[in-house]
N, C-alpha and C positions, 0 to 999 in steps of 0.2 A: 490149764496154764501152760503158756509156752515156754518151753525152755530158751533158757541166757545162751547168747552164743559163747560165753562161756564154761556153757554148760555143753557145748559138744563135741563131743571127742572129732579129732581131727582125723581127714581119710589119706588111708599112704597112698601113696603117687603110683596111678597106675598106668600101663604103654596100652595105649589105646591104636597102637598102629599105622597105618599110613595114611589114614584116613582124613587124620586131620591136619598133615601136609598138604593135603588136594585142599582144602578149603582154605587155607589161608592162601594158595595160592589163585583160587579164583577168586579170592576179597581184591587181590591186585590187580589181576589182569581187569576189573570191573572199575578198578580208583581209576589206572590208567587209560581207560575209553573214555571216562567222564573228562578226564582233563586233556585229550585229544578231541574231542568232543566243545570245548568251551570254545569261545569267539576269539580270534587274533587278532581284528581289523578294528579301526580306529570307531567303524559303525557302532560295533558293543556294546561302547563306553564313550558316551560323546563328551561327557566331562574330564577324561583323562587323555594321556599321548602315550599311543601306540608306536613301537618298530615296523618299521616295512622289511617286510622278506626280502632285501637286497637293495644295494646303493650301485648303479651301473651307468657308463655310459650308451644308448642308445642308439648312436649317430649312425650315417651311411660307412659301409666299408670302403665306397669310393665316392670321390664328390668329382665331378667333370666342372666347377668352380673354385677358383680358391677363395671366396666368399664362404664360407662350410658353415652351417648350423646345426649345431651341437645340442643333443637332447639324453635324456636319462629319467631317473628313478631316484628319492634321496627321503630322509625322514623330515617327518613335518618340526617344523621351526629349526632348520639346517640353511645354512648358508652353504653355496655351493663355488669354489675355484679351479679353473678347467687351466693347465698348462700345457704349454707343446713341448720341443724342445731346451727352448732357449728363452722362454716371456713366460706369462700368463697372457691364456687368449680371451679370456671374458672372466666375469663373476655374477654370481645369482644371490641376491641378498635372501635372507632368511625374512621364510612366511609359510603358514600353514597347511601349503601343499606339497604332495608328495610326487611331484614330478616338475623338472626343471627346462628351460633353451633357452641357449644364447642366440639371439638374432639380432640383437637392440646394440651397435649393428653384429653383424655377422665375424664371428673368428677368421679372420683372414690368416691362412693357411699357405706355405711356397707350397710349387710342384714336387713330388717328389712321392717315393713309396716305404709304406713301412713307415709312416710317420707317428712318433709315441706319443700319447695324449693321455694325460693323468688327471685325474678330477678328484679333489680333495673338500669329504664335507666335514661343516665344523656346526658339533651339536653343543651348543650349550659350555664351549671348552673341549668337547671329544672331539680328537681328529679321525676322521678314516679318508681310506683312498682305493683307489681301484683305478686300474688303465686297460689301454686298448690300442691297438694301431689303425690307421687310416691310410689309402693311397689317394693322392689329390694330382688332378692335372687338371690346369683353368684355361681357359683361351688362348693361343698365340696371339699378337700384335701384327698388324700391318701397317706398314710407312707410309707415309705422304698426307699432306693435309686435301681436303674438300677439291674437287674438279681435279686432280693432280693426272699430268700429263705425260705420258709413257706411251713407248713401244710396245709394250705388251708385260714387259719386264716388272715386274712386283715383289716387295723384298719384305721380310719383319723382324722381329724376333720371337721364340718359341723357347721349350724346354729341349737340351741336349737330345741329340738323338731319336727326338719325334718322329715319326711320317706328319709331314703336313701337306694339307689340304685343302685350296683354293676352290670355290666357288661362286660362280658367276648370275649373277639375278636369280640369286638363291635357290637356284636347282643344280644351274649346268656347271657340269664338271670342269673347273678349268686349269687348273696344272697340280701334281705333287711332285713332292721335294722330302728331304732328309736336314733336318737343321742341323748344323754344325756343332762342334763340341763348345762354340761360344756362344752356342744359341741363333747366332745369324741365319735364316734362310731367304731364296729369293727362288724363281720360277719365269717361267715366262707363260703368258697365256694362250692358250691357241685360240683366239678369236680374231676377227677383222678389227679394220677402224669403226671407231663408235664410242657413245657415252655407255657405261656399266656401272655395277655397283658389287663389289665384292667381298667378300669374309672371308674366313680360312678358321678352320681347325684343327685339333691334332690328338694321336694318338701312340701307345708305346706298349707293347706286348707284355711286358711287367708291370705294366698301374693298368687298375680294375680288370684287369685278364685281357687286354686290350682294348677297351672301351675310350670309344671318342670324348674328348671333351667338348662343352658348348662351345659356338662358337663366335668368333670379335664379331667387335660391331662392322657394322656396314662401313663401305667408304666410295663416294663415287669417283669414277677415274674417267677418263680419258684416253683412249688408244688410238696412237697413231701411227700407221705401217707406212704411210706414202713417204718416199722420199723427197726431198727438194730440190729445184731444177740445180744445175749446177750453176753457180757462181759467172757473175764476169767480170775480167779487169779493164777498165778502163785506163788507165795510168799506171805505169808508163806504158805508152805504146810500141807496138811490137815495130820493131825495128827502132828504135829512139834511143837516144843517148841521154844520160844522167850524170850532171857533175854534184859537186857538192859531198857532204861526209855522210846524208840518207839519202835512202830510196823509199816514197813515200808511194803507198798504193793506193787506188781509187776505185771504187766498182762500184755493182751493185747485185742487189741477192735478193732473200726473202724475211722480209721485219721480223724481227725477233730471233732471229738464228746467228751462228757463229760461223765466221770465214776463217777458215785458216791460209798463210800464203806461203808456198814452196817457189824458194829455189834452187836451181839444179838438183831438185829431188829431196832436200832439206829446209823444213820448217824453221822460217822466220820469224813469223808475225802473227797475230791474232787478231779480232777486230768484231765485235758485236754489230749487227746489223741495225740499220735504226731510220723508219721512214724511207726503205727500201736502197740504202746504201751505206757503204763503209770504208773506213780507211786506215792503214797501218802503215808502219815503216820499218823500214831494215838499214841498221847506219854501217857504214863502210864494210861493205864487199870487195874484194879484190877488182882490178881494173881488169876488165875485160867483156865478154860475150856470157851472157846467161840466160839460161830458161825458166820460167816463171810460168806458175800454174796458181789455181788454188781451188778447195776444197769445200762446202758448207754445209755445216751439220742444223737440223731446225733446233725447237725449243723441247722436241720429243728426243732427240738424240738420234732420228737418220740422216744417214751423209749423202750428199749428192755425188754423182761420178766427179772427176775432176773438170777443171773448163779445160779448154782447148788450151796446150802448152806453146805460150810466144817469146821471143827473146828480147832485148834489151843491152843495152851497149852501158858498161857505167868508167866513168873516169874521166880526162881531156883527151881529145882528137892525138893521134898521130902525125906528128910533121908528113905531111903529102897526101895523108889520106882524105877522100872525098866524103867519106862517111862509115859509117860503123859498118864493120864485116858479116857478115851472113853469119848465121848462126850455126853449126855443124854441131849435128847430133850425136852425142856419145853411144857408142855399141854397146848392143847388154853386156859384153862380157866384160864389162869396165864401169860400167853406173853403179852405183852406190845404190841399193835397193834398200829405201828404208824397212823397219821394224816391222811388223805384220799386225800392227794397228786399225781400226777403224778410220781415224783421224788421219791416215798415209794415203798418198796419192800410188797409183800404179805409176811408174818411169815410161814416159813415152813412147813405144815404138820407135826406132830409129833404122835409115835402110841398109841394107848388108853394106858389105865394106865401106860403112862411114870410118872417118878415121875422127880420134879427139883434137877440138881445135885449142890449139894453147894459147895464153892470152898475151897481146903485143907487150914490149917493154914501156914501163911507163914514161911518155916523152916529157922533156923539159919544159916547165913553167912557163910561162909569156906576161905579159899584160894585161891579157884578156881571162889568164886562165882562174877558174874562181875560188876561193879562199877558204870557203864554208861559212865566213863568217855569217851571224845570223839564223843557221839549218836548223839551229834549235828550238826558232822561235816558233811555236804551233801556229798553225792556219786558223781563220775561225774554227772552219769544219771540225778543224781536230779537237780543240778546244773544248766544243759540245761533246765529240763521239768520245772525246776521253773521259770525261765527267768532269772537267776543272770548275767549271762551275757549280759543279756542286760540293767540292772540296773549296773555294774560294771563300765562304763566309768565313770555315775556319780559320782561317790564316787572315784572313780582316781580324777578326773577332781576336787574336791572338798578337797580332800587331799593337793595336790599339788598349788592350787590355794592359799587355805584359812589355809594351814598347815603350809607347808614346808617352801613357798618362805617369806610369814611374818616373820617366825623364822630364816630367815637367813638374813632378814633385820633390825629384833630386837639383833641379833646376833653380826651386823656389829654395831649398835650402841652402843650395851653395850661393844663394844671391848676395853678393857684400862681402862674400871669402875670397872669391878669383879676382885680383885687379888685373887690368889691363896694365900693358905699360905707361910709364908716367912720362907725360905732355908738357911738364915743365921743368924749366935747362935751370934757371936761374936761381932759385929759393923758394920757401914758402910764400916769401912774399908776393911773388912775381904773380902781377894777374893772370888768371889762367884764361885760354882762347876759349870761346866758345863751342863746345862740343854740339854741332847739331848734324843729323846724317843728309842732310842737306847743302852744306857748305865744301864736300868735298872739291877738291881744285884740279884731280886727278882724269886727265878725259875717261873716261868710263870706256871706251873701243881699245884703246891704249893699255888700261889697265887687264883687259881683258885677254888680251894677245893671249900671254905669256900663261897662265892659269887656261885658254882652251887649248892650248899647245899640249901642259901637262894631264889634263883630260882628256885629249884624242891618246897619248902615249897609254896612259892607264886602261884605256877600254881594249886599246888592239891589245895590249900585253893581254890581259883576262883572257880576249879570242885565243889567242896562240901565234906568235909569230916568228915566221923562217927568212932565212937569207937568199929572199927569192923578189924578183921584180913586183909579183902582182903583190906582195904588200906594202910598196910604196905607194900602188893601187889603192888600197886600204886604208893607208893613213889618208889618205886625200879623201876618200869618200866619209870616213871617220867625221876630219875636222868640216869637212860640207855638211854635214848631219846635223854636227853641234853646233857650228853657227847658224842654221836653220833656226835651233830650236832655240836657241838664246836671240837671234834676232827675231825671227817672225812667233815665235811663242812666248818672248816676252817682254821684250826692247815695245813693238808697235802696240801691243794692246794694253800696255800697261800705259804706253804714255798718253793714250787714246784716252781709257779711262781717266788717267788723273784730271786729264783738261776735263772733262766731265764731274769730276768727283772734286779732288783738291792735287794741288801740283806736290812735283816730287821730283827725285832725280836716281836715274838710274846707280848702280852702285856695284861693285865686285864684292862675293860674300865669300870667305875665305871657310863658313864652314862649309858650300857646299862643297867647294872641292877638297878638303878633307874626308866628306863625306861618301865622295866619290871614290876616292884614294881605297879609304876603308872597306867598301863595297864591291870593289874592284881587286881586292886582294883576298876577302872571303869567299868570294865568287871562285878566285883561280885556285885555293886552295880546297875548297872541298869538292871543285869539280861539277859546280851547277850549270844545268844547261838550259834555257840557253840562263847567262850571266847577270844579274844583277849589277847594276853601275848607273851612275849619277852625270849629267853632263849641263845641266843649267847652274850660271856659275853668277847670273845676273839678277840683281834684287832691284827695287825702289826702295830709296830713302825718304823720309819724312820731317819733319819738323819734332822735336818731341812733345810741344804744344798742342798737336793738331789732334782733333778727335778721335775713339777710336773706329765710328762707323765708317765716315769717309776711308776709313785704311784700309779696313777690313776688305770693304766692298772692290778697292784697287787691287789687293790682294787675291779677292778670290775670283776677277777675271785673271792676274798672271795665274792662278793654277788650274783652272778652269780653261785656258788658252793651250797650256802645255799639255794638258789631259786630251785635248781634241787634236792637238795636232799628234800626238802618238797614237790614238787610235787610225787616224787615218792615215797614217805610218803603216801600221799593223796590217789594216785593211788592204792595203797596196803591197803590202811582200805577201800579203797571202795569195793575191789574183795574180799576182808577177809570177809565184811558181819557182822552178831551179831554170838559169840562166846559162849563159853561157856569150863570151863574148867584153871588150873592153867595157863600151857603156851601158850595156845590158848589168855586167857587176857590180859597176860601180853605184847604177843606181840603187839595182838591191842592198846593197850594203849602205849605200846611204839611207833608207825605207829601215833599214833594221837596227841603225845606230838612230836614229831619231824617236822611233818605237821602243827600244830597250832604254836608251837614255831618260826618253818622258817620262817610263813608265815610274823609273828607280828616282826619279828627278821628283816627281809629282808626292813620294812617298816621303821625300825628304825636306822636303817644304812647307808639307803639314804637320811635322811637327811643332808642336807648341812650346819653343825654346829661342834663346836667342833673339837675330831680329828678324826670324823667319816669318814668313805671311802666316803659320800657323799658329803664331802667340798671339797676332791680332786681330786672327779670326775668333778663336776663343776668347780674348778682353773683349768684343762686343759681343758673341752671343758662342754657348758653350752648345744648343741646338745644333746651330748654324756648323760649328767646328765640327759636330760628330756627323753628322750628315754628309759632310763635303766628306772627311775621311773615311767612312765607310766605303759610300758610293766608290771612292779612286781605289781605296785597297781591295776591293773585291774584284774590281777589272784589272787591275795588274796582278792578283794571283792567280787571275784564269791565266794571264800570260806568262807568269814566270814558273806555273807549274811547268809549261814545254808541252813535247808534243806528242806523239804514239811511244818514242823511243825515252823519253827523259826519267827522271828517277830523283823528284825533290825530296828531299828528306824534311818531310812535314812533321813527322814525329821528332825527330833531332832538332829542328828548329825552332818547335816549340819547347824543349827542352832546355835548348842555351839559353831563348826568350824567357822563360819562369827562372832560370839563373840568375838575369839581367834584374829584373825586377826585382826577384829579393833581397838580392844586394843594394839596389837603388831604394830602396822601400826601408829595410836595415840602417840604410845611411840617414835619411831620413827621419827616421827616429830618433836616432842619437843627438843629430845636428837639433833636431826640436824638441829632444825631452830631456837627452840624460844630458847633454855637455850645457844646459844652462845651470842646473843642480851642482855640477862640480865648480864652477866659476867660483873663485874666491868672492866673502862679499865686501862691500865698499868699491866694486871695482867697477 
């Protein structure tokens, strides 16, 4: 029988010694290989989620792109958020895998070094984070669009302080440079003339230990070393005399390049080359002897030597003198040596002891001597090399927009508010005379006198007038002008027409010379050149009965008549040139009172107001009306823009014009919405 364990005596506690220290201590060191020993990776256990040994970013320590793609290590179902300095540059949404890249697109990263990048994952609600820096330098830029045309000269922009790096058909070395502290660099290349295609790269001894960046894209250029021949002036001619307030130059060069024109060693003028000629002007020079040169750079930017330096006489003759003085060379030790430019002429050589010649005193006025009037008016030529015609639609377009059609809606509303004065002496009762603009009794030549008197005063005023002979010269060419254009541009064609169409009788319109008056006053006061001013002061009257086609069509030969007789006005002061001499001025100035007057004439007539031919062009066709107005206002703003030297203020004028209107348009409203509203009613 076995004894009960409580049947046995219990044994005292005995020290058994060190021995069984050692064994509990290799029980541990055996537990601890087993569990150093077990599986860490996500393989072990494919039903559960493992830790990854480490959450990092992987990326390059330098990217030679600022496009960077960012890579790393992170736990499985972790969302991943990469920041730089100043943003977040990508995120990696959370999925199963245990490594992350932003490429979808790419972290766009500036230049720069030591750039801190912090990538924060987010497990389940856990945040962790980890950083790193990065140095990034990406391509420099090079300027100019596709075929661009250069001396060799090539400019971009890069990172501060780069070396940059110009390569030529992608091997050959073709210039370095140092970008600036704003980034600017440029270079010049050492190759010939010819097509290329170039890149540039760069590089900084602080990002990636100096390592290049990629480099820009391509770009093909152009290089052109040749000079161009030098310039030549044709006008004025050397030895030649110049009256008038410009001196207009003429030459010719090489298409597409820029003339500069010196005189006495000082840049006047400029002038684009076009169709192998060009033309600019210089307005009042002092009277005397001058040297005139000039200079042409192509569309690459080299300059040709200067042309041969010839003189030129400007001002009137001297009482006794047979012609303008020889032209005497100034010594160097007295010329004005311009600036050390590309664009500067060298000062002519001139021979030892020349002496300076000084310019005669200006002699006294004549008859013959000329006025200027008209100098403003551009030449065709000019007209084209200025660009007015291409600045002309604007100013039609702006006319007609913010002019004409306001005032013919301010027109319609004040119709029935302005009376005329009243035509009957006697009473209400007193039959009234019949008002037709037909029955006037007044001779029409007679009536007319007195109103083209005050229209020749008004246009010479605008020019500018002194207490000198040759502008009673002027008044005479003036009022020959204006009775030109009022007898043969619209006395004969108009009466021609009517016999053709329906009769009529000629008439004095008091608004154009108001119109004139006004024209002719804004003109002097802002100083436009050449002037604006109105001088057809002659209308046809009609029956109020009579239809409106037949009007219309009467009408739009008188402004169709005065349209063609100011261009070939225009056409004839440009081939007449600067004159000199009694009849030689007078005719010019008549050629440019008959062409400024049409021109301002033909603008005021289509309007569609009053009993101007352009309300009855419009009452029969509103086509018809915008047609004819366009067409004239686009040829008289080639001519009132002026010439090389003129300065219309197109932006100002379309400024007062959108003034004009809104207030015309303003009025208009009120007169047709709000002031019938307020009318008491019963009334």
């Amino acid at each position: 029988m076995q004894p009960s364990p409580s049947n046995v005596p219990r044994r005292s506690f005995r020290d058994r010694g060190t021995g069984a220290f050692g064994r509990v201590a290799v029980l541990g060191l055996l537990v601890m290989a087993c569990a150093l020993a077990a599986p860490t990776s996500a393989e072990a256990d494919p039903g559960g989620t493992q830790l990854v040994a480490g959450f990092a970013i992987t990326g390059p320590d330098f990217s030679p792109t600022n496009a960077v793609v960012l890579t790393g290590t992170k736990d499985a179902g972790a969302s991943v958020t990469v920041r730089g300095s100043d943003r977040a540059l990508c995120t990696v949404v959370a999925d199963a895998t245990t490594t992350w890249q932003c490429d979808q697109p790419p972290a766009f990263i500036s230049n720069g070094n030591d750039i801190p990048l912090t990538a924060e994952q987010d497990l389940n609600g856990t945040l962790s984070s980890t950083s790193r820096t990065i140095d990034v330098l990406g391509a420099p830029t090079i300027d100019g669009a596709p075929g661009y045309l250069t001396t060799g000269l090539i400019s971009g922009t890069a990172f501060a302080g780069t070396t940059v790096t110009a390569t030529v058909n992608s091997s050959v070395p073709g210039c370095t440079t140092t970008a600036a502290g704003s980034g600017y660099w440029s270079c010049s290349l050492s190759v010939a003339s010819g097509n290329y295609v170039v890149q540039a790269g760069q590089s900084r001894a602080d990002l990636g230990n100096g390592a290049s960046s990629s480099l820009s894209g391509t770009l093909n250029i152009v290089v052109d070393r040749d000079a161009p021949a030098s310039p030549v002036i044709a006008t004025p001619k050397a030895g030649s005399r110049v009256l008038g307030p410009t001196v207009v130059f003429h030459g010719t060069g090489e298409s597409g390049g820029t003339v500069d024109v010196y005189i006495d060693n000082s840049p006047v003028c400029s002038s684009s080359v076009s169709a192998g000629s060009w033309s600019c002007g210089y307005t009042r020079p002092r009277n005397g002897t001058h040297s005139m040169l000039a200079v042409q750079r192509d569309a690459a930017g080299n300059f040709s030597a200067p042309s041969g330096a010839t003189t030129f006489y400007f001002g009137p003759r001297s009482t006794g003198t047979a012609g303008p003085p020889a032209a005497k060379p100034t010594p160097p030790s007295q010329t004005a040596t311009p600036a050390p430019t590309p664009s500067a002429p060298s000062p002519s050589p001139s021979p030892p002891g020349g002496r300076p010649s000084l310019p005669p005193p200006a002699p006294p006025s004549t008859w013959g001597t000329p006025t200027g009037f008209g100098a403003g008016l551009p030449s065709v030529a000019d007209s084209v090399a200025r660009g007015n015609w291409l600045k002309a639609p604007l100013l039609a377009i702006g006319f007609i927009a913010l002019v004409a059609l306001p005032l013919r809606l301010l027109a319609n509303a004040l119709r029935g508010r302005v009376h005329r004065p009243a035509t009957r002496f006697l009473g209400r009762n007193q039959r009234a005379i019949p008002q037709t603009d037909a029955t006037a009794t007044v001779n029409p030549w007679l009536a007319g006198a007195v109103p083209l008197a005050a229209a020749a005063a008004i246009i010479v005023f605008t020019g500018g007038i002194g207490g000198e002979v040759r502008y009673l010269r002027l008044c005479v060419a003036v009022v020959l002008g204006l009775a030109i254009l009022n007898v043969v541009g619209v006395a004969i064609p108009t009466r021609l027409a009517g016999r053709w169409q329906v009769s009529g009788r000629l008439r004095f319109l008091p608004i154009m010379l108001l119109a004139a008056v006004l024209a002719g006053l804004l003109s002097r006061w802002t100083g436009i050149e050449p002037p604006v001013v109105g001088g057809v002061l002659l209308g046809i009257g009609f029956a109020r009965d009579m239809p409106a086609r037949p009007r219309a069509v009467v009408n739009l030969v008188e402004v169709g008549s005065v349209a063609v007789l100011a261009i070939l006005a225009w056409i004839g002061h440009s081939w007449l040139g600067p004159v000199d001499g009694f009849w030689a001025s007078t005719f010019a100035e008549t050629l440019a009172t008959v062409a400024l007057a049409g021109f301002g004439s033909v603008l005021i007539l289509l309007l569609p107001i009053a009993g101007l031919p352009g309300r009855s062009i419009l009452e029969w066709s509103f086509v018809g009306w915008a047609g004819t107005i366009a067409v004239a206002s686009v040829i008289a703003s080639a001519v009132i823009l002026g010439g090389p030297n003129a300065a219309f203020p197109i932006a100002g004028s379309l400024l007062v014009a959108g003034a004009f209107a809104a207030v015309s348009l303003a009025a208009w409203a009120w007169l047709r919405f709000v002031e019938p509203r307020q009318a008491p009613s019963g009334t």
